[in-house]
N, C-alpha and C positions, 0 to 999 in steps of 0.2 A: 569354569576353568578348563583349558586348553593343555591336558596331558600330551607331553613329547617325549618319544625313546631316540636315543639315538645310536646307533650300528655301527661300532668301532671309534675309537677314542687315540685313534691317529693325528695328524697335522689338522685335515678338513673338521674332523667330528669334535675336535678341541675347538675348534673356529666356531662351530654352529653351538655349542654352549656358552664362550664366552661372547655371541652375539646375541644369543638371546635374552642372557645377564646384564651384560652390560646396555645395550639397547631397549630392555624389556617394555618402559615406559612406550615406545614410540612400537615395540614389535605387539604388545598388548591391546594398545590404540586401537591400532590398523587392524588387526585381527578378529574387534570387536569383542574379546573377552582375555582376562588375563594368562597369559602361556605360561608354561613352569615343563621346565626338564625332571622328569622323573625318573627316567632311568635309563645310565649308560653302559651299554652290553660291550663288551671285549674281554678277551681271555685273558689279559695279562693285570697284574697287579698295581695301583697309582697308589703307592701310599705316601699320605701328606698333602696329597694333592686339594684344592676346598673342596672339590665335588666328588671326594671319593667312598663319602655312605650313596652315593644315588649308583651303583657301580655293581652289575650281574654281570654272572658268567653263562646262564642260562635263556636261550632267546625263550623257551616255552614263558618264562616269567613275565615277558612280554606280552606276548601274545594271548596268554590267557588273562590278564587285565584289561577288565573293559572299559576302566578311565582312561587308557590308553588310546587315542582316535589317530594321532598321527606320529610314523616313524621315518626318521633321519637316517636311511642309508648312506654312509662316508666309509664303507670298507673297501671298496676296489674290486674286482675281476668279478668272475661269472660263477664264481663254486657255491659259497656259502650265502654272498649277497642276493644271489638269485634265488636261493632255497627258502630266504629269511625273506625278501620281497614277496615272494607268492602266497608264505604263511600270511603275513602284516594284510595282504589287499584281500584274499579269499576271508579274513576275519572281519572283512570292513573296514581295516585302519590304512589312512589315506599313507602314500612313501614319496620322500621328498628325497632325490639320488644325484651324487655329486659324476655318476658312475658311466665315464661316458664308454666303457666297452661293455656292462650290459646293456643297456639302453640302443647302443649299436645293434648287438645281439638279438634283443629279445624284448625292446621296447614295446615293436603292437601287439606283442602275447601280454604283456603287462598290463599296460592301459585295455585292453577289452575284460582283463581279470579284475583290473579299479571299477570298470564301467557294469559288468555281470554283480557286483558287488557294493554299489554306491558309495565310491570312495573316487581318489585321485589316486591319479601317479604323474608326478613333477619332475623334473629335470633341467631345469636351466642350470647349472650351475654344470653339466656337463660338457655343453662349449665355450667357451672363451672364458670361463672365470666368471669373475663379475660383470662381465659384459652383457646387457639381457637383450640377447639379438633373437633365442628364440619368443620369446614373450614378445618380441615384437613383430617378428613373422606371424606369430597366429591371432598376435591382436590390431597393432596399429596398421598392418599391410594386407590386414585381409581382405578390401577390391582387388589387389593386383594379382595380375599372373605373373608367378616370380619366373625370371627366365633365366637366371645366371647367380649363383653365389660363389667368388670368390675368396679365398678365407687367408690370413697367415693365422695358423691355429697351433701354433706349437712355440712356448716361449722359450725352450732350448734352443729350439733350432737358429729360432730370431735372432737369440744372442750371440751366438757364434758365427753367424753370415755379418750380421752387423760389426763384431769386433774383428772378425778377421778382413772389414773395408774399414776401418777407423784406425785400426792398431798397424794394418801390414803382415798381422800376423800367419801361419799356417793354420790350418783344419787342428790337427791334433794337438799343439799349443794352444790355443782355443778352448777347445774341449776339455782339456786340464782346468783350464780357468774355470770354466762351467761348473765342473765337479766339486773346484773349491770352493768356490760362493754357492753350492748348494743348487743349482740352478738344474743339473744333471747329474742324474741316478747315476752310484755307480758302474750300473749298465746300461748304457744309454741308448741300446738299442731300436726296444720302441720309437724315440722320438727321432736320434737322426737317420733310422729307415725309413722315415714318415708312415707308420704303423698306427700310432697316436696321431698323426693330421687325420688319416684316412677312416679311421673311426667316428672324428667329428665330424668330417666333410658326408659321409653316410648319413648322419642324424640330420646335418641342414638340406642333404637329397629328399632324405624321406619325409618331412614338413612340407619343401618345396611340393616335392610330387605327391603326395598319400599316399605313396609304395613303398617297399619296404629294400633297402639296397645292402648289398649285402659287401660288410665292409671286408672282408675277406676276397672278392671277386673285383674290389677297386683296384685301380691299375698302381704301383707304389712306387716313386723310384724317391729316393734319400738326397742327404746332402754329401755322405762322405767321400763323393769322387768329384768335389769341388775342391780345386786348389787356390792357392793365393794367387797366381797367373789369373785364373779367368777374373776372380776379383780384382784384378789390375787394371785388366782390357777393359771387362763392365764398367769399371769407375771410370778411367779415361773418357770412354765413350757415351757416359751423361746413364748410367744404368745402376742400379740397385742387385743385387743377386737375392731375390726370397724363396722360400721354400710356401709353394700356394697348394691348397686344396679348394676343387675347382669341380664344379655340378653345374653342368649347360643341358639345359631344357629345351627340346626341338618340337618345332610346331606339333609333331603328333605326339607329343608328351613324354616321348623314351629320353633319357640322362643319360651322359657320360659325365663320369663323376672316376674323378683321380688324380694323382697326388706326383709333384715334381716341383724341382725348381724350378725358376724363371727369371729371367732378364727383366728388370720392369722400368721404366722409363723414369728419371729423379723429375719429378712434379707430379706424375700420378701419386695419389694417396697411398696406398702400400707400399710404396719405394720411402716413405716417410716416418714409416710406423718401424721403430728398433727398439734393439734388446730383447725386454722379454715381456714388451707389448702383443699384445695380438688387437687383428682390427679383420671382420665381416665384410665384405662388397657387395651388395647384392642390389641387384636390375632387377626393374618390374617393369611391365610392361605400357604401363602410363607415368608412373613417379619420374621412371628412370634409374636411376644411379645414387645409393645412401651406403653410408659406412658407418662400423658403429665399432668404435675403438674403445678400447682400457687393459686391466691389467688380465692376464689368460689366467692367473693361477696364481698363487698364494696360499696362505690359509686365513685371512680374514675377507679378502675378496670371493674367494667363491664361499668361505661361510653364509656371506651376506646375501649371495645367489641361492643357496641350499632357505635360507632361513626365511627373504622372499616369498619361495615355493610353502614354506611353512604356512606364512598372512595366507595364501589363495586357501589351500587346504582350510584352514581353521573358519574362511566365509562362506563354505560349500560350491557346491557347481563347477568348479575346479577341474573336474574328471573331463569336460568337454574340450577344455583348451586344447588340444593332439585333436582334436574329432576326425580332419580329414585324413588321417592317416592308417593305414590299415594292413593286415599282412600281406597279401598279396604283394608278388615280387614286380618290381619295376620293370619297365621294357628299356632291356643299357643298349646303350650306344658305345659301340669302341673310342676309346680318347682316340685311336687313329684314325677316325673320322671326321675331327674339327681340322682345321688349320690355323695354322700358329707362321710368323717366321724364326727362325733359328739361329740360335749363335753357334761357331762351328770354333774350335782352336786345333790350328795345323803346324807342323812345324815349320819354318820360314821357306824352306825347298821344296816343299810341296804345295804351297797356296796356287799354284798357275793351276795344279790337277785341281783341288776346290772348287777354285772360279769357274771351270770349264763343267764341272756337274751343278753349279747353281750360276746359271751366266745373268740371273737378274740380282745377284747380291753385293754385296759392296766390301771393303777390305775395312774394319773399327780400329785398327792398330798393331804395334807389334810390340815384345816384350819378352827379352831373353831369348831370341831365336824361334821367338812363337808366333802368329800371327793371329788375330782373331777374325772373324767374316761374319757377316748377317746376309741369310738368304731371303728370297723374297719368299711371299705366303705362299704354305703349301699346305698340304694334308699330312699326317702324319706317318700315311702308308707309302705315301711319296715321297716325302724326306728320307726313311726308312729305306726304302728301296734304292737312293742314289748314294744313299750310306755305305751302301754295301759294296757298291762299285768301288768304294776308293778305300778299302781294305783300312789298311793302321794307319793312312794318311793323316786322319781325324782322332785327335788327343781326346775331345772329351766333345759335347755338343748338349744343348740347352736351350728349352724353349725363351720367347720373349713376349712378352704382355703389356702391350699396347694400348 
């Protein structure tokens, strides 16, 4: 029998009992012995609920159960979950984490505590949802040198870029709708700052490289100084507006890895992926170019991701999956060191000053007295720098991905 606790009895932690109930037959199988939830820790009271004799308030109750081999971390942030993850792996008991800001944090302190300890520490369910794009970085792509992962990792964000190009709508119209259908917190500022992309886009840096990125020092810029105008012009002009988090790997192995919207072309694959999809890009160095699309977030989607990580856990060996990744800090690269070309929105009286600081770029349209422009490739410290010549000329301006 395959003892499981699980760590808060939220959206996600609700997800991972009733996947393992209701799935148990197929989650049993594959696990090679039968799994049974024994007991869910959270401080607040379910009464009525089926599963609410399995229900402490005490994590020691946990931890000092030795039937207990694997724990379901679904609480969220770096206070208690972190306290309660160290206890669970320094005991031996393997942690399966929906939790993608510790694992940002504190991931390779964790997995070397699974590995000093002969247990796991699992995490897929920490990017994309149900999408198992890391499980398949460290299993189906391990010949490649991954050189490029581009992400849409946040399915607020998706949904509000995508409805404000389908509806016509505004940003903050938008954003209402979001908060109604439940799609956005009602402070939404992790996801439209890209705070939330930039802590996934770190965990697919650090798989990528075996270093450790520090999602706090990734460069961030948000959505909410996208208006319905650039959405106008990008549509016009055959473009998508996404919000990408983005880890480019340079021949000597240093990453720039960071987070902004982009222009992205309608027939590239991520100009494709809306609402509150999220979809992976990521180049190797002989495959090429794979994606790997579904739902970001949910609660029975990433349950099934958290419960996944449960099957490896409960076959052993599991601790090795992460193996190439380690604490040691990464060597970054400035995002102003790639180049991109740019969309720039000017006001219609000032496009001739534009064109004269990027004289390789082209004019994409006009719209309300606006005009939009794409420059040719530059670097980002050079775009930057002829930005600055043309003072408030320039309304807003936005990479494009090609």
């Amino acid at each position: 029998m395959v003892h499981v606790a699980v760590f808060g009895y939220g959206t996600v932690g609700s997800g991972v009992v009733e996947v393992i109930e209701r799935n148990n037959s197929y989650v049993s199988a594959n696990s090679g012995d039968k799994v049974s939830v024994k007991y869910i820790l959270d401080l607040r009271e379910f009464p009525g609920d089926p599963y609410e004799s399995k229900l402490v308030h005490d994590v020691e109750t946990i931890i000092n159960d030795d039937e207990v081999s694997i724990c379901c971390e679904t609480m969220g942030g770096v206070g208690a979950a972190y306290k309660f993850t160290k206890m669970a792996l320094e005991k031996g008991k393997s942690v399966c984490s929906s939790n993608k800001e510790l694992v940002a944090k504190h991931g390779a302190e964790l997995m070397r505590i699974a590995r000093e300890n002969g247990c796991a520490y699992l995490f897929e369910a920490s990017v994309g949802g149900g999408i198992p794009v890391l499980r398949t970085l460290t299993t189906a792509l391990t010949a490649e040198r991954i050189t490029k992962i581009a992400g849409i990792l946040n399915g607020t964000t998706n949904f509000i870029l995508t409805r404000m190009e389908e509806d016509g709508a505004d940003f903050d119209e938008t954003l209402r709708k979001a908060q109604e259908l439940g799609y956005a917190e009602k402070d939404p500022t992790a996801d439209i700052e890209g705070h939330d992309t930039a802590r996934k886009i770190s965990i697919l840096s650090d798989i990528m490289s075996g270093h450790f990125t520090d999602s706090d020092a990734v460069k961030t810029t948000g959505i909410t100084g996208i208006t319905a105008t650039d959405i106008t012009l990008a549509k016009e002009a055959g473009f998508s507006i996404r919000l990408l988090g983005i880890a480019d790997r340079s021949e000597d192995d240093s990453v720039a890895a960071f987070v902004a919207p982009f222009l992205v072309k309608k027939g590239h694959p991520l100009a494709g992926v809306c609402d509150v999809f999220n979809a992976i890009y990521v180049t190797g160095n002989m495959l090429g170019e794979t994606m790997y699309y579904g739902k970001g977030a949910g609660k029975l989607a990433t349950a099934s991701a958290v419960v996944a990580d449960v099957i490896d856990a409960a076959r052993k060996g599991s601790s090795t999956m992460y193996q190439g990744w380690d604490e040691t800090p990464v060597k970054a690269t400035p995002a102003d060191d790639l180049e991109f070309k740019y969309y720039v929105r000017c006001p219609e009286e000032k496009f001739d000053d534009v064109q004269a600081q990027f004289p390789g770029g082209c004019r994409i349209g006009k719209f309300g007295g606006e005009s939009g422009f794409i420059t040719e490739t530059l670097s980002g410290a050079e775009f930057e720098a002829r930005l600055a010549k043309l003072g408030d000329a320039v309304l807003n301006s936005i990479r494009v991905y090609e």
